[in-house]
PAZAPA-4460 file (N, C-alpha, C; in steps of 0.05 Angstrom, whole numbers, plus 32768, in hexadecimal, padded with zeros to 4 digits):
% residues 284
    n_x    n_y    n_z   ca_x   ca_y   ca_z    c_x    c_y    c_z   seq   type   mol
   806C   847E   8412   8062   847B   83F6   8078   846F   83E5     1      X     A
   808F   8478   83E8   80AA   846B   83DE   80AD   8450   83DD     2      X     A
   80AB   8448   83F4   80B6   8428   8400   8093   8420   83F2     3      X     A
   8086   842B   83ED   806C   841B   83E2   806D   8415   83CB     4      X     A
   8079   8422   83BC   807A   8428   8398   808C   8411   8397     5      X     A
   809F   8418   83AA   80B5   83FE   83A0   80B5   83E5   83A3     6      X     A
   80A3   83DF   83BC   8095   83C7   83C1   8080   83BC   83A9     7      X     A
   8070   83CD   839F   8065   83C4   838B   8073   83B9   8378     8      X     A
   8086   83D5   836E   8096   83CB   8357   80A9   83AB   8353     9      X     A
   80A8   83AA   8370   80B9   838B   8376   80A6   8375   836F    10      X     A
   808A   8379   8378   8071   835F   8372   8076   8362   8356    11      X     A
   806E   8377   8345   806B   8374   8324   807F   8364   8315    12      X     A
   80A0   8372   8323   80B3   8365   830F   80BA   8347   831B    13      X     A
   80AA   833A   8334   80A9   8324   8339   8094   8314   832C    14      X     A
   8074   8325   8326   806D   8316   831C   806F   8310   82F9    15      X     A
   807F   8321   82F5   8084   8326   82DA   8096   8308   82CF    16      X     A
   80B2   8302   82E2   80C3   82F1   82E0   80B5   82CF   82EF    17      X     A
   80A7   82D1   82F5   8088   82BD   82F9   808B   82BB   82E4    18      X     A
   807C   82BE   82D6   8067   82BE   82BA   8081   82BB   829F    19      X     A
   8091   82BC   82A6   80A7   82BA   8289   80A6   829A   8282    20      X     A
   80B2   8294   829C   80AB   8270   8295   8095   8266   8280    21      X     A
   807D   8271   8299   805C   8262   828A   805B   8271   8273    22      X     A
   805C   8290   8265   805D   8298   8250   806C   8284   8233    23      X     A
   808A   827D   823C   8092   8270   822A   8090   8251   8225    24      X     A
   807E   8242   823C   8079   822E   823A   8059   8232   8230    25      X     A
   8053   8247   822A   802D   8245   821E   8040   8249   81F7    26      X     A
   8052   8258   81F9   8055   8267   81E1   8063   8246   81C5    27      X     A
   806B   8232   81DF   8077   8216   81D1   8068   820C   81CE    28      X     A
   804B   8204   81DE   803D   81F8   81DA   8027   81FF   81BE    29      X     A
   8027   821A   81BB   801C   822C   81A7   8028   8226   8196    30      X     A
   804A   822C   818F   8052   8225   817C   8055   8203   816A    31      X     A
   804F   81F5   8185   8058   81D4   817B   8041   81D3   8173    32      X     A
   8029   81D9   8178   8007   81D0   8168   800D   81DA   8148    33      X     A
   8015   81F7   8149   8017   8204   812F   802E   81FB   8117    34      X     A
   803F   81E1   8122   8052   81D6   8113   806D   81E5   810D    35      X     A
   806E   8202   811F   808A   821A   8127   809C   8206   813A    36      X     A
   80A8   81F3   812D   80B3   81E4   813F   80C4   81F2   814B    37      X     A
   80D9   8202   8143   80F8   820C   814E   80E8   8221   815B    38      X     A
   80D9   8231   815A   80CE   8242   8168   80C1   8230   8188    39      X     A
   80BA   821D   817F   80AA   8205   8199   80C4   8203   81AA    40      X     A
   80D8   81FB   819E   80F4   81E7   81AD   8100   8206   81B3    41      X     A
   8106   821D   81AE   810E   8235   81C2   8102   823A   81D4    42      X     A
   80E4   823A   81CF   80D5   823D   81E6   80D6   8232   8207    43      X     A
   80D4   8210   81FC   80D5   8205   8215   80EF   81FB   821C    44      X     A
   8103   8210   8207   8118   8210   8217   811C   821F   8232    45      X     A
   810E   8242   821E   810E   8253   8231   80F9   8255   824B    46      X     A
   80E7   8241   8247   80D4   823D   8257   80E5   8225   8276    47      X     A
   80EF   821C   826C   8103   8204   8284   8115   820B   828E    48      X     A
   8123   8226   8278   813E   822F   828A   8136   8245   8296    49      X     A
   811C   824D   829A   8114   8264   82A7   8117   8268   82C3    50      X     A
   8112   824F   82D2   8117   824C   82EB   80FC   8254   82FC    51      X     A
   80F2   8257   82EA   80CE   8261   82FA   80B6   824F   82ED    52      X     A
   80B3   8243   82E7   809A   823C   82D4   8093   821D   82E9    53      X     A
   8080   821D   82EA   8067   8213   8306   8073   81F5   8305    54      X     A
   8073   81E4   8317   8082   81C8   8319   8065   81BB   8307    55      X     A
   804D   81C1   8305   803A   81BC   82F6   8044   81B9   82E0    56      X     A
   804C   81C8   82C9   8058   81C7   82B4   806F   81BE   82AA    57      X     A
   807F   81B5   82BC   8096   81B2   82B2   8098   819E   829F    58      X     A
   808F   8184   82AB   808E   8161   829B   8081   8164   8289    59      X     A
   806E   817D   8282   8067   817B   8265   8075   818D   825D    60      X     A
   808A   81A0   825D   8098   81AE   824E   80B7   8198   8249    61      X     A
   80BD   8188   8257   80CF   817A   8252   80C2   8169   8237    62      X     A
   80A9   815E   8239   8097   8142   822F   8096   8156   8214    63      X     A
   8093   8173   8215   8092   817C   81FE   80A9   8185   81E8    64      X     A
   80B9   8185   81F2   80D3   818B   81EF   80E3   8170   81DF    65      X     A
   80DD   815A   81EE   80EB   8138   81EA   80D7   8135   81D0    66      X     A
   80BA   8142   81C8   80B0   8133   81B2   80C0   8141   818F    67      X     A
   80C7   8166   819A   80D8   816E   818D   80F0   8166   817F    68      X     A
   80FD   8158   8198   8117   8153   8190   8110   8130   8188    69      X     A
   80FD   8127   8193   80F8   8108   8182   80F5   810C   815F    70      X     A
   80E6   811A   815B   80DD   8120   8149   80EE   812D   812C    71      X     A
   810A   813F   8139   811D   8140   812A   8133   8127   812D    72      X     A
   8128   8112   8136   8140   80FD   8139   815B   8101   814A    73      X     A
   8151   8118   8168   815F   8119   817A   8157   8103   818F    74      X     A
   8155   80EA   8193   8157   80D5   81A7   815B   80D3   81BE    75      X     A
   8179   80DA   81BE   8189   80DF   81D3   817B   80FC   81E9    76      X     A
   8185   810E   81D3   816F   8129   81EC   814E   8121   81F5    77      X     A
   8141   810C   81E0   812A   8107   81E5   812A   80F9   81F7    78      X     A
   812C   80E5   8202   8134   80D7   8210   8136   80E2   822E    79      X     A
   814C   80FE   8231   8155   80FE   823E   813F   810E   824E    80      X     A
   8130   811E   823C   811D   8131   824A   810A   8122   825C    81      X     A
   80FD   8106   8246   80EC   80F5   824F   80F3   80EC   8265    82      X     A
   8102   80E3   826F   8111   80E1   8288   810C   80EB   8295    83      X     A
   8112   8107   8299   8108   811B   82A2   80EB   8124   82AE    84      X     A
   80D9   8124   829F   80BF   8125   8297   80B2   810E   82AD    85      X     A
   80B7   80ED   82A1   80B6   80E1   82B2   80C1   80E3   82D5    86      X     A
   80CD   80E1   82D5   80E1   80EA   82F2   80C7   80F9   8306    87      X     A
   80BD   810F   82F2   80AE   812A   8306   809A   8117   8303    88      X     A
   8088   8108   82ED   806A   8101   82EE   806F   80E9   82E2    89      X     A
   806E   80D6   82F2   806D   80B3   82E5   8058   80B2   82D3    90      X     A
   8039   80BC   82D8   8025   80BB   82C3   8024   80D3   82B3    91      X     A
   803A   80DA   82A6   8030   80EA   829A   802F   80DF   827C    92      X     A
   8013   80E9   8272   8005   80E0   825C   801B   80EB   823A    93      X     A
   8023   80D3   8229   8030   80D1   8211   8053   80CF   821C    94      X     A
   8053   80D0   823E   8074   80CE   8242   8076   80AE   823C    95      X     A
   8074   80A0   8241   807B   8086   8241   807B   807C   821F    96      X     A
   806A   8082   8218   8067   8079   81F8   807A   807F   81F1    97      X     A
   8079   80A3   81ED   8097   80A8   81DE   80AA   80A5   81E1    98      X     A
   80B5   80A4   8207   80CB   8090   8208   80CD   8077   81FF    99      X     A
   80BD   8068   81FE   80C5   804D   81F0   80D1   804F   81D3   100      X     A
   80C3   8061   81BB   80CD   8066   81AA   80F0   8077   81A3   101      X     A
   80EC   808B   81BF   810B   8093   81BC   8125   8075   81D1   102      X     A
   811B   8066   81E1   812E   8053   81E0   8130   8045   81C7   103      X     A
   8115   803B   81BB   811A   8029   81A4   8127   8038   818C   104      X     A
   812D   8051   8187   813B   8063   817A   8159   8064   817D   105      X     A
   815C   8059   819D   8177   805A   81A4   817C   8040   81A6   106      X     A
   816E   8025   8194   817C   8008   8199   8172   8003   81AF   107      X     A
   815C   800C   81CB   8166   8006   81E2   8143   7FF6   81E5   108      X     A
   8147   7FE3   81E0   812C   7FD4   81DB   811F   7FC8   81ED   109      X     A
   812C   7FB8   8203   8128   7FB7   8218   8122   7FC3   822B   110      X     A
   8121   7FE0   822C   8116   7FF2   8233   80FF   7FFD   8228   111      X     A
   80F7   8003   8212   80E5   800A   81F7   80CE   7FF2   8201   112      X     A
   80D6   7FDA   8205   80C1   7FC5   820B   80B7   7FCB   8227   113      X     A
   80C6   7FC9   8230   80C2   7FD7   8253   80AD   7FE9   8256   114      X     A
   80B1   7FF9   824A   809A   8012   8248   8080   8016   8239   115      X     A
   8085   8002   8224   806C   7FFF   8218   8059   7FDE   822D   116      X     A
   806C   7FC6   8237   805B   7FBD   824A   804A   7FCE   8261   117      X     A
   805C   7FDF   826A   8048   7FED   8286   8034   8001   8277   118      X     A
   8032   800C   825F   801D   801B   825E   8005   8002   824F   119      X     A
   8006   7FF4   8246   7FFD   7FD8   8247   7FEF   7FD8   8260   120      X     A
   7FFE   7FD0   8273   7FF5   7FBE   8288   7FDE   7FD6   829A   121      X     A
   7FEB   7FF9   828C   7FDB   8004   829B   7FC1   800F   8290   122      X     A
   7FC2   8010   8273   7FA8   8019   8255   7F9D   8003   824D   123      X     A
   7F9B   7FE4   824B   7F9E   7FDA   8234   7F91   7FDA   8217   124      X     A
   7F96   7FF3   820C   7F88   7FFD   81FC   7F8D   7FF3   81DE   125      X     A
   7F7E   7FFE   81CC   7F85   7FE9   81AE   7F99   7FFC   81A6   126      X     A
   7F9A   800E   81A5   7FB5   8021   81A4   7FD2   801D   81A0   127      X     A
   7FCC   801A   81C7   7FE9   800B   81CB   7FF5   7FEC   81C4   128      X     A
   7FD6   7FDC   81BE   7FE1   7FBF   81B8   7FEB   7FC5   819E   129      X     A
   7FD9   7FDB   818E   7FEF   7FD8   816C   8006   7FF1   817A   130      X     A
   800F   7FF5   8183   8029   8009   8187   803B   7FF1   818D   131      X     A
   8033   7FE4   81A4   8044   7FCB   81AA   8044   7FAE   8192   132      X     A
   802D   7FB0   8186   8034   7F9A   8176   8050   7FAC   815C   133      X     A
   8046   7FC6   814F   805C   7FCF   813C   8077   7FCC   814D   134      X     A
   807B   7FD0   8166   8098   7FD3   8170   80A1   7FB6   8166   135      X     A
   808A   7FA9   8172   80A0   7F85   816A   809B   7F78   8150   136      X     A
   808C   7F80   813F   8096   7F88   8124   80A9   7F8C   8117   137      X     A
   80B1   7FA1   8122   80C7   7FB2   811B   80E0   7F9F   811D   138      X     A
   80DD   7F93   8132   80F6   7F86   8138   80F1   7F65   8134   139      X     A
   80DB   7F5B   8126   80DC   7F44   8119   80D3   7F35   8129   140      X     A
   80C7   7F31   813A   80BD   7F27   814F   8097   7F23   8146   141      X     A
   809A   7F1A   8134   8083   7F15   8129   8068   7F01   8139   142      X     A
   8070   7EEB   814E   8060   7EE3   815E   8055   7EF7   8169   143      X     A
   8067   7F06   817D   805C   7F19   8195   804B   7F2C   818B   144      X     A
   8053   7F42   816D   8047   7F48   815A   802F   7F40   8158   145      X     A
   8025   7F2A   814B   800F   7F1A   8146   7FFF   7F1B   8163   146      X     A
   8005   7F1B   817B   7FF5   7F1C   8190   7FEC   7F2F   8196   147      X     A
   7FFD   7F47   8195   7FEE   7F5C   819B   7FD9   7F6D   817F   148      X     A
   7FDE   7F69   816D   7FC7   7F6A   8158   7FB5   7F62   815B   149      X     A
   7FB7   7F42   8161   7F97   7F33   8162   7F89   7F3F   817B   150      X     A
   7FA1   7F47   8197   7F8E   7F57   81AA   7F7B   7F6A   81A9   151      X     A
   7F8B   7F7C   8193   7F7A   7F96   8189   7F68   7F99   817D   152      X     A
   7F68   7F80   816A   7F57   7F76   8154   7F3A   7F74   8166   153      X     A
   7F40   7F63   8176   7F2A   7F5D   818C   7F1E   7F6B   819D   154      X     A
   7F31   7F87   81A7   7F20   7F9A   81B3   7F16   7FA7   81A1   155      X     A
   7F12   7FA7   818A   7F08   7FBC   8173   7EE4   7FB3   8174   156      X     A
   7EE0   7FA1   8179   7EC6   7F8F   8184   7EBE   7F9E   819A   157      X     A
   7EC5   7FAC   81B1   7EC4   7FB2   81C9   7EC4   7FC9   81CE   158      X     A
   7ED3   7FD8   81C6   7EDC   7FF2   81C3   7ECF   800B   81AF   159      X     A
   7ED3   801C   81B6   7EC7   8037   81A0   7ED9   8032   8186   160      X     A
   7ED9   8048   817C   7EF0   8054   8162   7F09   8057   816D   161      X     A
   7F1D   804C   8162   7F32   8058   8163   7F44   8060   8146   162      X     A
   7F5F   8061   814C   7F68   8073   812F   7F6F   805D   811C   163      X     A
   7F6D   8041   8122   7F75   8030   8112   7F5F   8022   810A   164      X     A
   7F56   801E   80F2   7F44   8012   80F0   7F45   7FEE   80EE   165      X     A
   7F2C   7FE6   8102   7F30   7FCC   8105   7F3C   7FB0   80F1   166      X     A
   7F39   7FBD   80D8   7F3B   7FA5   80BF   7F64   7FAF   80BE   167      X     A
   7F6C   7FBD   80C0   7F83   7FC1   80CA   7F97   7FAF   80D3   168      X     A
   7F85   7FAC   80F1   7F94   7FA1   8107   7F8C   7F89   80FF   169      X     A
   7F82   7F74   80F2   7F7D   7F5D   80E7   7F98   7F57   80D4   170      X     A
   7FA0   7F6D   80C2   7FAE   7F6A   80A7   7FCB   7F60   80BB   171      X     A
   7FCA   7F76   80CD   7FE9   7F72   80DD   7FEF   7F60   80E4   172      X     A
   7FD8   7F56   80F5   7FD8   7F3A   8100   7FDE   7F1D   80F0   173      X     A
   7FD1   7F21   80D4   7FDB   7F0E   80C1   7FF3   7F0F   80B3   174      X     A
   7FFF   7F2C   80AC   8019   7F22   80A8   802D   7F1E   80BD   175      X     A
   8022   7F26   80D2   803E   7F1C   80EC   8038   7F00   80F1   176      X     A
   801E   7EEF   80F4   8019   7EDC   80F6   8024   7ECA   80E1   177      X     A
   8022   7ED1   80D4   802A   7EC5   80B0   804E   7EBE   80B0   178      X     A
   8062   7ECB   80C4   8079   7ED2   80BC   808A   7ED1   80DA   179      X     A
   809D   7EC3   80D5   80AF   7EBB   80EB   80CB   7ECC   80DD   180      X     A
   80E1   7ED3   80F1   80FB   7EDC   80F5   810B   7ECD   80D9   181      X     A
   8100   7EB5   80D7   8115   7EA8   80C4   8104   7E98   80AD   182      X     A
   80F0   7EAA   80B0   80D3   7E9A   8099   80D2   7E7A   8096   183      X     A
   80D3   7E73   80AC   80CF   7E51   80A6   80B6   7E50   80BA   184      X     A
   80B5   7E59   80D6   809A   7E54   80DE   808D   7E66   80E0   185      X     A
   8066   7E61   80DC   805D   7E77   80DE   8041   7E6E   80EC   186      X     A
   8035   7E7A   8108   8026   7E7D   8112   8005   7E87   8104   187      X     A
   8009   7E8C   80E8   7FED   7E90   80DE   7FD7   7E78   80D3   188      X     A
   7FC7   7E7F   80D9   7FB7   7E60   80DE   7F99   7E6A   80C3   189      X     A
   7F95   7E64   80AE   7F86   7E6B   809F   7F67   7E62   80AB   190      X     A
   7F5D   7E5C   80B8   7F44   7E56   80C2   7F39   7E6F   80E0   191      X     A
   7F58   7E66   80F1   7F54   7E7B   8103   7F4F   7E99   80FB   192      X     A
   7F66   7E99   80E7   7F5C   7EBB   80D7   7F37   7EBB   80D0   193      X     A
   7F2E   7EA7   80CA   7F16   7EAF   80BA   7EFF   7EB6   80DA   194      X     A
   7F0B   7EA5   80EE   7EFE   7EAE   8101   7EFA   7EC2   8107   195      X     A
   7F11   7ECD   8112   7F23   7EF4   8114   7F18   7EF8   810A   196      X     A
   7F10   7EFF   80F0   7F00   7F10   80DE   7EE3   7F13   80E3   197      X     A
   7ED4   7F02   80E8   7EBD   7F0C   80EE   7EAD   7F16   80F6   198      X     A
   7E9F   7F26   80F8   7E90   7F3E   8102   7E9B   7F5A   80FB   199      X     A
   7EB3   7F56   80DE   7EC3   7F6B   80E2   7EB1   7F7A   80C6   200      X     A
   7EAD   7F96   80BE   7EA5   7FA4   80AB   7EBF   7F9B   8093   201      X     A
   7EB9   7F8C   8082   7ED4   7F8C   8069   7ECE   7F9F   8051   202      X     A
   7EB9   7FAB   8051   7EB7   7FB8   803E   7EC3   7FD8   803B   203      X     A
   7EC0   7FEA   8052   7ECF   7FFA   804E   7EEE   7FF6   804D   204      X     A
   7EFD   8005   8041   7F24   7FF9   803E   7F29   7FFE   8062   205      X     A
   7F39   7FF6   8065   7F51   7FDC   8055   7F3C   7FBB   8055   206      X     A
   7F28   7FBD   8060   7F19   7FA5   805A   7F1A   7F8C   8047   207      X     A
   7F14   7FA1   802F   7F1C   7F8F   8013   7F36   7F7D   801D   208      X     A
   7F4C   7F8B   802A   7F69   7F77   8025   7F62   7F64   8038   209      X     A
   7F55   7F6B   804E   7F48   7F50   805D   7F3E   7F3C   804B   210      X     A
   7F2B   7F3E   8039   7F21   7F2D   8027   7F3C   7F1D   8014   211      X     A
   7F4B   7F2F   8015   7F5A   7F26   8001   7F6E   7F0E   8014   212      X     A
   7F6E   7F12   802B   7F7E   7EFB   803E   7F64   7EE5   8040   213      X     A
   7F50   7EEA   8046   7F45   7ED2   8044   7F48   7EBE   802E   214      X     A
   7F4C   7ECD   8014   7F50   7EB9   8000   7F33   7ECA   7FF7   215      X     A
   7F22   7EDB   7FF7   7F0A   7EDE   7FEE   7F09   7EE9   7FD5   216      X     A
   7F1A   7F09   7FD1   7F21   7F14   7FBC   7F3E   7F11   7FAB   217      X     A
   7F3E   7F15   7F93   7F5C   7F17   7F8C   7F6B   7F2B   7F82   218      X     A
   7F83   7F2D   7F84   7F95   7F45   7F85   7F85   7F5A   7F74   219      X     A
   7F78   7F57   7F57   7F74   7F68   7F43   7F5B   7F7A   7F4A   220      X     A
   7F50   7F68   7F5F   7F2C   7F77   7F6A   7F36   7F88   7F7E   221      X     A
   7F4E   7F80   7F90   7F52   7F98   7FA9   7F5B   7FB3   7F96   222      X     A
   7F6E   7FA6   7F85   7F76   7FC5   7F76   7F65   7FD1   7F6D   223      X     A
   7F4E   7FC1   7F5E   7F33   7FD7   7F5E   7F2B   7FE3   7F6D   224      X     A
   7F22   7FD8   7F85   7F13   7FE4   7FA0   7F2D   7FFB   7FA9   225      X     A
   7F42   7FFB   7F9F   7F5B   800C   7FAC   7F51   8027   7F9C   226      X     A
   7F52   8021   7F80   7F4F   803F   7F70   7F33   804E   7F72   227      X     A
   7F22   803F   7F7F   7F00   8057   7F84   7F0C   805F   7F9D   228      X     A
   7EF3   8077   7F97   7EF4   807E   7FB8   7F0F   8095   7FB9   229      X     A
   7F09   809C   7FD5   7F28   80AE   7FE2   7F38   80A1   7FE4   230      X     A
   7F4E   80A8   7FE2   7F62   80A7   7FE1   7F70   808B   7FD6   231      X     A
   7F63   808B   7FBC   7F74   8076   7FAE   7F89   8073   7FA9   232      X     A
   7FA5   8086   7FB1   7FC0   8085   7FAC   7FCF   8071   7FCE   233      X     A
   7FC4   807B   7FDC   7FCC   8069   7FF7   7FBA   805C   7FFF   234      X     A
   7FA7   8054   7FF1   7F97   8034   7FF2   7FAB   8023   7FE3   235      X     A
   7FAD   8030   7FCB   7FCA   8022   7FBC   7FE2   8019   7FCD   236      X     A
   7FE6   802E   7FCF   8002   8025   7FDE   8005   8012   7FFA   237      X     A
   7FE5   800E   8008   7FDD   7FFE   801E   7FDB   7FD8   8014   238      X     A
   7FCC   7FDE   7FF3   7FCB   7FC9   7FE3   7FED   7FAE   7FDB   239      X     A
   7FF0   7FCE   7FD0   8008   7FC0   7FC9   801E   7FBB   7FE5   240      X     A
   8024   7FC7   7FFB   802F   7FBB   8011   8022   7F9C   8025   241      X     A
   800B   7FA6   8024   8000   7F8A   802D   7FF8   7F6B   801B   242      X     A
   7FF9   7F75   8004   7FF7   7F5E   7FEF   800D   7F51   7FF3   243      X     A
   8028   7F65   7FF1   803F   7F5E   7FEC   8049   7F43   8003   244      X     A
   8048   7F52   8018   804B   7F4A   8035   8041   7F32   8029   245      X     A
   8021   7F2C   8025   8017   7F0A   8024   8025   7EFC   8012   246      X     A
   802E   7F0C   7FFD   803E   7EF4   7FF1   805C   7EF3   7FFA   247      X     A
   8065   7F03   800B   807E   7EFD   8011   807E   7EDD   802A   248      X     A
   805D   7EE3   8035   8061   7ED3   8049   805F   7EB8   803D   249      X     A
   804A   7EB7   802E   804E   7E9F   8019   8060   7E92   8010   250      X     A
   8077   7EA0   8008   8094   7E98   7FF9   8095   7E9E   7FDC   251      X     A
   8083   7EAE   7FD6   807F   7EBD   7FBE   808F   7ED5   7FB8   252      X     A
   80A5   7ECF   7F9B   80B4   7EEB   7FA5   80B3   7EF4   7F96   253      X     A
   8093   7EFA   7F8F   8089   7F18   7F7F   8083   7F2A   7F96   254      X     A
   8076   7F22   7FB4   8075   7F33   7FC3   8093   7F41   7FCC   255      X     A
   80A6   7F38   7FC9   80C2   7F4A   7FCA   80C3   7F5B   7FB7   256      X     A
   80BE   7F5C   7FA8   80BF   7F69   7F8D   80A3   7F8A   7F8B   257      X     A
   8092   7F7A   7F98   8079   7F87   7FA2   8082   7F9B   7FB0   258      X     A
   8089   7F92   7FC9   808B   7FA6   7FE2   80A0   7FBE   7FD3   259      X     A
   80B4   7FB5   7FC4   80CC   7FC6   7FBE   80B7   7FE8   7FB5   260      X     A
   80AD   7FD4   7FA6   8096   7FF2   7F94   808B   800A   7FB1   261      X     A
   8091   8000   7FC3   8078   800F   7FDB   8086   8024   7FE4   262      X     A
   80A8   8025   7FEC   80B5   8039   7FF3   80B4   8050   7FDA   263      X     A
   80B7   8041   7FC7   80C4   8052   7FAF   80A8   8064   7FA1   264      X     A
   8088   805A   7FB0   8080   8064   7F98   8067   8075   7FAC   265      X     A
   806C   806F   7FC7   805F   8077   7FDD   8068   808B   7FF0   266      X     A
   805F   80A1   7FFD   8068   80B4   8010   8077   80A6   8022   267      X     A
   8090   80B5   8022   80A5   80A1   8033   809E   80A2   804F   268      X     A
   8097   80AF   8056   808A   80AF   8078   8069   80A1   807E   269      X     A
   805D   8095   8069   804E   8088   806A   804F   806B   8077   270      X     A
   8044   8065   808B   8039   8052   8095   8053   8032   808A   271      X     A
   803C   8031   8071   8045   8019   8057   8062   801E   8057   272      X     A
   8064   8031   804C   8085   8035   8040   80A2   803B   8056   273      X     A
   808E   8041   8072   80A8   803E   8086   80A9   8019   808A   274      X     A
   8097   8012   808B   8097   7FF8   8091   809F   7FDD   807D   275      X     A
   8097   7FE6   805F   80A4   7FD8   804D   80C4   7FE2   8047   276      X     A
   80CC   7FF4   8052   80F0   7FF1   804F   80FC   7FE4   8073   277      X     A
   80EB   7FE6   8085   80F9   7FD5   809B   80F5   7FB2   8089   278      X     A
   80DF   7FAC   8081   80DF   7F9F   8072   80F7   7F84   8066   279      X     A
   80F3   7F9E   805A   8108   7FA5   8041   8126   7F93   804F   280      X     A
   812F   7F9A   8060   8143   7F9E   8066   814B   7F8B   806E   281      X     A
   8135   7F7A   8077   813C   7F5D   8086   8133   7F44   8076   282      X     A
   8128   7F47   805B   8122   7F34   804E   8138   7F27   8042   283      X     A
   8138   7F0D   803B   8159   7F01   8033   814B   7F0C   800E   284      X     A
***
């Protein structure tokens, strides 16, 4: 009866030290939904240095961990997890994206492109064409930009709902089209745009600014159409970034003057206002 009790007692406190892993990897995932970040990033600390928790779980406790430390502007540890993550599961779903963003975080761009081509070559979803068109954006590369917009633009024809709305991915496409590295050449073609556009809904926003690239409406009617409706403060601030942009592409330098207003008067983590100070920064 002895040697039985104790045998038992050996399964329990085995299965007990089982379950610590998966416990603190359910308790990060709990916490990272509920926005308990530092509570999330102990967890799947204590959940990876446990030494038990199912080879099932691991690449998403690393994948969860790297979006943590992305997200406080840790790169480097992000990065490093993703690695990681990757390593155990080549497909695993949001590793590749966010690695691209923590190389391109770390300067390391040629890699960042690397990873956004193969999930490309393996989704080609409208998603990733605007993920991949903002990366080369970002870095002024405004042709390549312009291609993958008009891609997306085009599956929006084809495709369900997604989070970007199609009159959007038109706007992008015209100011990257509109705007070369050194503003002397520009790939936007005012007829081809009017093509693009068709079949597209312009009346719900950002629509109107579509109209307003055709040449249809003018600045003072979008700002109307900006203040009805929801959310008239970042229709504004969508207005005034994309107006700006057209007249910067133009050689109009009220649109410099324009854009300036977008950081300063807009949620700084907004969309507009991260994008009008990269902007910002490279305009002569």
């Amino acid at each position: 009866m002895r040697n039985t009790l104790i045998s038992l007692a050996f399964v329990a406190a085995s299965a007990a030290a089982c379950a610590a892993g998966y416990d603190d990897f359910v308790r990060a995932n709990a916490a990272q939904q509920a926005g308990n970040l530092e509570l999330a990033l102990s967890s799947y600390n204590a959940a990876l240095s446990a030494g038990d928790l199912s080879a099932a779980f691991i690449p998403n406790a690393y994948l969860g961990r790297a979006q943590i430390y992305y997200y406080n502007g840790k790169c480097a540890l992000a990065l490093a997890d993703l690695d990681a993550a990757l390593a155990l599961r080549p497909a695993l779903v949001g590793g590749l994206d966010l690695r691209a963003f923590a190389n391109d975080c770390l300067g390391k761009t040629d890699a960042a492109e690397a990873d956004l081509n193969a999930l490309i070559t393996t989704a080609p979803t409208i998603n990733l064409y605007t993920t991949r068109g903002d990366f080369y954006w970002r870095h002024a590369r405004f042709s390549q930009a312009a291609a993958d917009y008009a891609k997306a633009a085009e599956l929006h024809s084809k495709r369900g709902f997604e989070w970007r709305p199609a009159a959007l991915n038109l706007l992008w496409y015209a100011i990257s089209a509109s705007r070369s590295q050194s503003f002397v050449v520009a790939d936007f073609v005012a007829a081809d745009f009017v093509v693009r556009a068709k079949g597209f809904d312009l009346d719900p926003w950002p629509g109107p600014l579509v109209s307003f690239y055709l040449g249809k409406s003018p600045p003072d009617a979008i700002y109307r159409e900006a203040a009805g409706g929801d959310n008239p403060s970042q229709k504004k601030c969508e207005a005034d970034f994309f107006i700006g942009e057209w007249q910067l592409a133009a050689g109009n330098p009220a649109g410099k003057t324009l854009l300036q207003t977008v950081p300063a008067n807009c949620p700084k983590n907004s969309y507009v206002a991260v994008a009008a100070r990269i902007d910002l920064h490279r305009i002569p």
